[in-house]
C-alpha positions as CSV (number, residue, x, y, z in Angstrom):
1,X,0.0,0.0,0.0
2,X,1.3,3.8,-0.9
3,X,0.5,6.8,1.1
4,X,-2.8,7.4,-1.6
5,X,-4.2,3.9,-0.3
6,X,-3.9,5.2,3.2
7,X,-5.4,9.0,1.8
8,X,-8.0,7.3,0.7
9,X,-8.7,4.9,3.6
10,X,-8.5,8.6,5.9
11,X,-10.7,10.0,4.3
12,X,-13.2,7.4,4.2
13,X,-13.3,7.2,7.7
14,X,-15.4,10.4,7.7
15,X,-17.7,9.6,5.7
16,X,-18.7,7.1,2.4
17,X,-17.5,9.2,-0.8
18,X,-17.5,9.1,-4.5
19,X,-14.6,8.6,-6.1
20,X,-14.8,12.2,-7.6
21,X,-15.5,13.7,-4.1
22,X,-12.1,11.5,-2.6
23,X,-10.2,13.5,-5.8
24,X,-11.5,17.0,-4.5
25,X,-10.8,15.9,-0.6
26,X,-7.2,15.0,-1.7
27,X,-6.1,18.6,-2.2
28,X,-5.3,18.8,1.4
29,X,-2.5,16.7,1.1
30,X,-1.7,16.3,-2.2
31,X,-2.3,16.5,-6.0
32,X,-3.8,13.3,-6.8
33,X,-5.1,12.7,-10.5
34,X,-8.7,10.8,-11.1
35,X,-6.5,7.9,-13.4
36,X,-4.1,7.5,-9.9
37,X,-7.5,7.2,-7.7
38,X,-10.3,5.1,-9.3
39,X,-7.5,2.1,-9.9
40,X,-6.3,2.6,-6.2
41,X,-10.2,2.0,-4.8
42,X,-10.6,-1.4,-7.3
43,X,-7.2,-2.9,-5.8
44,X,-8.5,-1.4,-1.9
45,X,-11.9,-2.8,-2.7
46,X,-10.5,-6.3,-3.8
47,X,-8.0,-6.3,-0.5
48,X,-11.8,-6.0,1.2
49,X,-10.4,-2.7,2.8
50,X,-13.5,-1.3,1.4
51,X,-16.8,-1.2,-0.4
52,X,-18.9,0.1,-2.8
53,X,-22.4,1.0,-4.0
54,X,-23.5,1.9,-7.0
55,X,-26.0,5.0,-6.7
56,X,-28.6,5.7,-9.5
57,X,-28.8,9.1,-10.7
58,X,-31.0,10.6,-12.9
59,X,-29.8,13.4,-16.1
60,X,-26.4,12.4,-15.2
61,X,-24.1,8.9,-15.0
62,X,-24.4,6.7,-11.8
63,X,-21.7,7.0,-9.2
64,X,-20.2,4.7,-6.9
65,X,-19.8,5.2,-2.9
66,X,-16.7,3.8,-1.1
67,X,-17.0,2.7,2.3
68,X,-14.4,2.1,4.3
69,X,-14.3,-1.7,5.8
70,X,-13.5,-2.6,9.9
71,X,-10.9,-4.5,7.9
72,X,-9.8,-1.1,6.2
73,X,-10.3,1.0,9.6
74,X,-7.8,-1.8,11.1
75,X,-4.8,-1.7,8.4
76,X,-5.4,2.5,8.7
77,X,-5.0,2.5,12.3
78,X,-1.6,0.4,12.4
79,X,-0.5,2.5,9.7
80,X,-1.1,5.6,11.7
81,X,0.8,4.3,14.8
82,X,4.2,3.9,12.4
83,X,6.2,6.6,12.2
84,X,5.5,9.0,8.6
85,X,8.4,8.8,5.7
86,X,10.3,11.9,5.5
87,X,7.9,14.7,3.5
88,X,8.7,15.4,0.0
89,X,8.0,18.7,-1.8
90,X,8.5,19.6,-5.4
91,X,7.9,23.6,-6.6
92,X,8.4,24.8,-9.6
93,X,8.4,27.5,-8.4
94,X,10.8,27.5,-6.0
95,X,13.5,26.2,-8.7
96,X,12.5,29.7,-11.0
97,X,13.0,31.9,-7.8
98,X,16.3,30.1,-7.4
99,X,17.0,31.0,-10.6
100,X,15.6,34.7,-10.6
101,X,19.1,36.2,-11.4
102,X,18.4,35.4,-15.3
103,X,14.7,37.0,-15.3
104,X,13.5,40.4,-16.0
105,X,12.7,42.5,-12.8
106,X,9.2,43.4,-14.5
107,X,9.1,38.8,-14.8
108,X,10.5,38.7,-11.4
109,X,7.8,40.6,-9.7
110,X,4.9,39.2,-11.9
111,X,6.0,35.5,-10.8
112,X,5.5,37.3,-7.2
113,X,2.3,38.7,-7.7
114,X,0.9,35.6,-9.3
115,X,2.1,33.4,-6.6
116,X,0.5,36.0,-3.8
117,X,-2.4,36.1,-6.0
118,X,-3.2,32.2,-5.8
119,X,-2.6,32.0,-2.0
120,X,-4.9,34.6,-1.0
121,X,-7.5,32.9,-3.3
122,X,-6.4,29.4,-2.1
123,X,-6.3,31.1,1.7
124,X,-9.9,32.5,1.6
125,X,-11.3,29.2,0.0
126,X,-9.3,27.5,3.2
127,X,-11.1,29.5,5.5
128,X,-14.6,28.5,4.5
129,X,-13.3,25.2,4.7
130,X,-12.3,25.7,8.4
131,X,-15.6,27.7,8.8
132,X,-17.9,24.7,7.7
133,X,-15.5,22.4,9.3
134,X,-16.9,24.6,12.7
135,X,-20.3,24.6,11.9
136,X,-20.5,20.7,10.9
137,X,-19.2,20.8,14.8
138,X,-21.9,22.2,16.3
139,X,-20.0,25.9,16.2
140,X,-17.2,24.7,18.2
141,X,-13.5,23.5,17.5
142,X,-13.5,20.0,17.4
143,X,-12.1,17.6,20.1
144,X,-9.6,15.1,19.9
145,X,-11.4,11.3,19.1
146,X,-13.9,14.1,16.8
147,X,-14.0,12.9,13.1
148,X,-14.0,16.7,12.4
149,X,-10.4,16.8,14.2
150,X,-7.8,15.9,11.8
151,X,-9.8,17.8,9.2
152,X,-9.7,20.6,11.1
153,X,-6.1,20.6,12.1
154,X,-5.0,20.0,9.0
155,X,-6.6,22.9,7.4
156,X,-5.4,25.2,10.0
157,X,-1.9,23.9,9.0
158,X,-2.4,24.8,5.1
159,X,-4.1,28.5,6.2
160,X,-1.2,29.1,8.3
161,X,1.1,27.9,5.6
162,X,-0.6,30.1,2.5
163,X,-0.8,33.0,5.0
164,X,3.2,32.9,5.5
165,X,3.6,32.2,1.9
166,X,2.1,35.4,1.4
167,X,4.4,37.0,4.0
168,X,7.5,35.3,2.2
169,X,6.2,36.4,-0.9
170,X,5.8,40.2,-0.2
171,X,9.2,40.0,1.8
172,X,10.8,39.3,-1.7
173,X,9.0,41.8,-3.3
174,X,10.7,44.5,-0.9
175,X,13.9,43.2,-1.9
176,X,13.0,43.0,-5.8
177,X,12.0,47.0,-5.9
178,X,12.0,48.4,-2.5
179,X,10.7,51.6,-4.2
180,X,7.5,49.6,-5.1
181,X,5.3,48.8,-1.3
182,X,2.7,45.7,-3.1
């Protein structure tokens, strides 16, 4: 099993999803692509890890439901007790602000802007997220042992991430033109 499997398996613990709805929950950890998840819940659903439903719909194709399995639950709580592998991160963008010294100032700043642009979307969508996570929790913070918990925490941990990317971002700005304030 990969770290997707396990995703996956998380995520189900919530609650049964689609396999479409498991590609939009993934975000939080990673990129995951629709031909990386549908053969990962055949192969989790043959290991008995999980289930599925087929759910009639009508003007639109039928979906299938994954549910995790006690089986599933088991193999994701030993997993969780095992210590992570080191975290790996690939940025593109972090390879062209290595290399800024070849770029235009005017390219400079724009790959800057852009970058502060998409957090403070990604940032606001984040804090809806958190929001709703709150509201699904009676309009508390969830506890510990809460299924909202891990959701919650880990959301927190992206905000606060996006919100000092922005930080970072602006910082290099100053530097770039420190005539120009934004």
């Amino acid at each position: 099993m990969n770290g997707l499997s396990y995703a996956l398996l998380a995520m189900l613990v919530r609650k049964p999803c689609s396999g479409y709805e498991l590609a939009k929950m993934m975000e939080v950890f990673w990129q995951a692509k629709h031909s990386q998840i549908y053969p990962l819940l055949a192969k989790l659903e043959e290991q008995a890890l999980l289930t599925s439903e087929n759910v009639e719909q009508t003007g639109k194709p039928n979906k299938k439901i994954y549910h995790i399995t006690d089986s599933g639950r088991q193999t994701l709580k030993n997993w969780t007790s095992k210590s992570p592998a080191l975290p790996v991160a690939r940025d593109e963008f972090l390879i062209k602000a290595y290399a800024l010294s070849l770029s235009e100032l005017s390219t400079a700043k724009r790959l800057f802007h852009d970058r502060i642009a998409y957090y403070q979307t990604t940032s606001e969508t984040r804090k809806a997220k958190i929001a709703s996570i709150i509201e699904e929790s009676g309009g508390r913070v969830p506890e510990f042992g809460e299924l909202q918990f891990g959701r919650y925490i880990v959301h927190n941990r992206k905000l606060k991430m996006e919100e000092e990317e922005i930080k970072w971002c602006n910082w290099v700005l100053s530097l770039l033109d420190p005539a120009d304030t934004n």
